[in-house]
C-alpha positions as CSV (number, residue, x, y, z in Angstrom):
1,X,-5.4,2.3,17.9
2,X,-6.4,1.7,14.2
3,X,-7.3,-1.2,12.0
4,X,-6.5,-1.8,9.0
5,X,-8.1,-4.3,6.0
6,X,-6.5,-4.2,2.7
7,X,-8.7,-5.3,-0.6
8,X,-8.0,-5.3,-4.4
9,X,-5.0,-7.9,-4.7
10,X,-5.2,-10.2,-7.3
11,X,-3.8,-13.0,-9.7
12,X,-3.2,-9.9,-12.9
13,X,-0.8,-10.5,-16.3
14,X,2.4,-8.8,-16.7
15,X,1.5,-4.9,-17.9
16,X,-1.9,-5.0,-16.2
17,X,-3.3,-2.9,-13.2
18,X,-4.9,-3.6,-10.1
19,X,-5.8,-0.9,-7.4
20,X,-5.2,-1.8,-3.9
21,X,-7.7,0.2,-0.9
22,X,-6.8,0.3,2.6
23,X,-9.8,1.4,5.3
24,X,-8.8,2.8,8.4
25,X,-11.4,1.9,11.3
26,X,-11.0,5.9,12.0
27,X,-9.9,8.8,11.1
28,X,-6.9,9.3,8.9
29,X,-6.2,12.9,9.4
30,X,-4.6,12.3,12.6
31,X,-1.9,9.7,11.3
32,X,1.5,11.0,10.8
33,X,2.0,8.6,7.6
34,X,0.1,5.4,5.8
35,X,1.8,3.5,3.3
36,X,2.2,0.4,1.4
37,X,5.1,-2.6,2.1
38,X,5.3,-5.7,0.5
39,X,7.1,-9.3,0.8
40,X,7.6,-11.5,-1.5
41,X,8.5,-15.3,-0.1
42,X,12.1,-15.8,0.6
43,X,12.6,-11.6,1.0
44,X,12.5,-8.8,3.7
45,X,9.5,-7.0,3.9
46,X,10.1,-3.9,1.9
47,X,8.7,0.0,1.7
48,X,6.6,0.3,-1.7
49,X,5.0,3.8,-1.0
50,X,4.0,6.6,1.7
51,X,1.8,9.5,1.9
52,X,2.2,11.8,4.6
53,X,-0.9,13.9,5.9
54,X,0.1,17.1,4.1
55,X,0.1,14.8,0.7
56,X,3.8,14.0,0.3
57,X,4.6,10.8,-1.3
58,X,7.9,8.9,-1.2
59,X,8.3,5.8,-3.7
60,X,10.7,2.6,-3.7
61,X,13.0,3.3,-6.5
62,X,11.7,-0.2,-8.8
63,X,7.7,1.2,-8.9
64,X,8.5,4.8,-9.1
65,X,6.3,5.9,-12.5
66,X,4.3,2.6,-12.3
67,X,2.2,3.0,-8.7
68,X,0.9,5.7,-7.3
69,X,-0.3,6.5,-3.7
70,X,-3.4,8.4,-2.6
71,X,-5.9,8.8,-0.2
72,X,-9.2,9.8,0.5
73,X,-9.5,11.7,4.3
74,X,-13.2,11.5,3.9
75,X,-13.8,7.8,3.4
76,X,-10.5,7.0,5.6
77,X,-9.0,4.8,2.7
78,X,-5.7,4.9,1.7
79,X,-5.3,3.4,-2.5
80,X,-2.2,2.3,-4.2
81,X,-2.7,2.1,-7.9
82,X,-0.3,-0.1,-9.7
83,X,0.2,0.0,-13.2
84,X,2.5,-1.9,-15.8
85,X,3.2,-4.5,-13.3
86,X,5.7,-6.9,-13.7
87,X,6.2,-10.4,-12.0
88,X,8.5,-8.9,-9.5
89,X,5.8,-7.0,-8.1
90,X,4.5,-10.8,-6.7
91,X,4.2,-10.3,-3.1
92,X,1.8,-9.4,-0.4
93,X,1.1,-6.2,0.0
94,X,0.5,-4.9,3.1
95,X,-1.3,-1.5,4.6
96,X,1.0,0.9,7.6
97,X,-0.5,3.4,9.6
98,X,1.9,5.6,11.4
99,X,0.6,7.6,14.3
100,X,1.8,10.9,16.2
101,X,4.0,8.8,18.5
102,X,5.3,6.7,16.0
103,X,3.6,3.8,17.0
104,X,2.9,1.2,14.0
105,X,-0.3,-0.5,12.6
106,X,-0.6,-3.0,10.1
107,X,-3.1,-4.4,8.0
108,X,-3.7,-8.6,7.1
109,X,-2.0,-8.0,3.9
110,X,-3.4,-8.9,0.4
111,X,-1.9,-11.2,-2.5
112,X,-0.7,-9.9,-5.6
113,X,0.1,-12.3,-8.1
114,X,1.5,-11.3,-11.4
115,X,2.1,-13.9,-13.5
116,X,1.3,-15.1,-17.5
């Protein structure tokens, strides 16, 4: 078991930044993945970003060169930096832990509102 609490969402204007940072209530080394997934009202939840435990990263096509993934195995926080954002990037953004045996956490999700 692992939980998950998401922080750093936000009302931001279109081309600003926010950093989102996911804490794991234990160790991440042992996780097979962590990512980031969002939904936006009236829409599927959808994969934004994931980092395996070797480092890969995989990105959803629409944020690729805008966010970027990255954790931190000694402070068990996972970050998702999102730059140039754009109002199609309104949604709440939630935290996935993957473990060994596939089995799937998730965080209480965090608004991100961008919007003039």
């Amino acid at each position: 078991q692992v939980q998950l609490v998401e922080s750093g969402g936000g009302l931001v204007q279109p081309g600003g930044s926010l950093r989102l940072s996911c804490a794991a209530s234990r160790s991440i080394l042992g996780l097979y993945t962590m990512g980031w997934y969002r939904q936006a009202p009236g829409k599927q939840r959808e994969l934004v970003a994931t980092i395996t435990t070797g480092g890969s990263t995989n990105y959803l096509a629409s944020v690729k060169n805008r966010f970027t993934i990255s954790k931190d195995n000694a402070k068990n926080t996972v970050y998702l930096q999102m730059n140039s954002l754009k109002p199609e990037d309104t949604a709440v953004y939630y935290c996935n832990a993957r473990d060994a045996f596939l089995a799937n956490y998730w965080g209480q999700g965090t608004q991100v509102t961008v919007s003039s």
